[in-house]
C-alpha positions in Angstrom: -11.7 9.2 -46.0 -13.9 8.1 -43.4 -13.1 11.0 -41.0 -15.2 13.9 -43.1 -18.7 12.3 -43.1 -18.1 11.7 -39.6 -17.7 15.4 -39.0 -19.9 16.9 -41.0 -22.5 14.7 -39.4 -20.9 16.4 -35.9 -21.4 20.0 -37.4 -24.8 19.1 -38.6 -25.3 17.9 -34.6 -23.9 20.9 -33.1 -25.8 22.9 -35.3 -29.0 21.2 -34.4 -28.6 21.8 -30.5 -27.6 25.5 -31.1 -30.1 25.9 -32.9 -32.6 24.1 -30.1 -30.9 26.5 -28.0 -31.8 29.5 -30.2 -36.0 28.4 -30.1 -35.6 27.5 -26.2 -33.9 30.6 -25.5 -36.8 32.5 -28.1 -40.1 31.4 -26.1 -38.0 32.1 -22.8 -37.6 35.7 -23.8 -41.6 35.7 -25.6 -42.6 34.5 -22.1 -40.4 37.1 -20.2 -42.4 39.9 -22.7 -45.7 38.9 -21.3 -44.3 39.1 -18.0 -42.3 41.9 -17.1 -42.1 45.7 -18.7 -41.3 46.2 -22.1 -37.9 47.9 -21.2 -36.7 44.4 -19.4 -37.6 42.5 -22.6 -35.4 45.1 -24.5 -32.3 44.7 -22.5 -33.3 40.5 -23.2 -34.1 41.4 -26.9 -30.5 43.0 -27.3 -28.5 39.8 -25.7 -30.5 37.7 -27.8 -29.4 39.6 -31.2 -26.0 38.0 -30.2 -27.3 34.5 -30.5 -26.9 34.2 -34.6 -23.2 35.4 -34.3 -22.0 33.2 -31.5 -23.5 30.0 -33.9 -21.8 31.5 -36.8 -18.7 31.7 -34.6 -18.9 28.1 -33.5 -19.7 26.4 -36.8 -16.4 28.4 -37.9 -14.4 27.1 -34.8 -15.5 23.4 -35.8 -14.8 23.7 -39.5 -11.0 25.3 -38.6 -10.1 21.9 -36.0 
């Protein structure tokens, strides 16, 4: 009984940092476009697409332990 709040308060907590991750990772890359060539902030723009799927991933890994 006690064991479900407890995780979803851990999901809501890994969801939090991923999604800190996410903005960090965000003004990293908007900092990198004032930077460098637009073609290097591509090639940054396309890893960072993957972002959204590896935190859909995770939540999906925590939810199945």
């Amino acid at each position: 009984m006690y064991c479900l709040p407890l995780k979803i308060k851990l999901i809501k907590a890994e969801v939090m940092i991923h999604l800190t991750i996410a903005i960090i990772n965000t003004i990293f890359i908007l900092q990198f476009k004032i930077y460098y060539d637009f073609i290097f902030f591509d090639f940054f723009k396309e890893l960072y697409l993957d972002f959204p799927l590896v935190i859909v991933s995770n939540i999906c890994q925590l939810l199945n332990h």
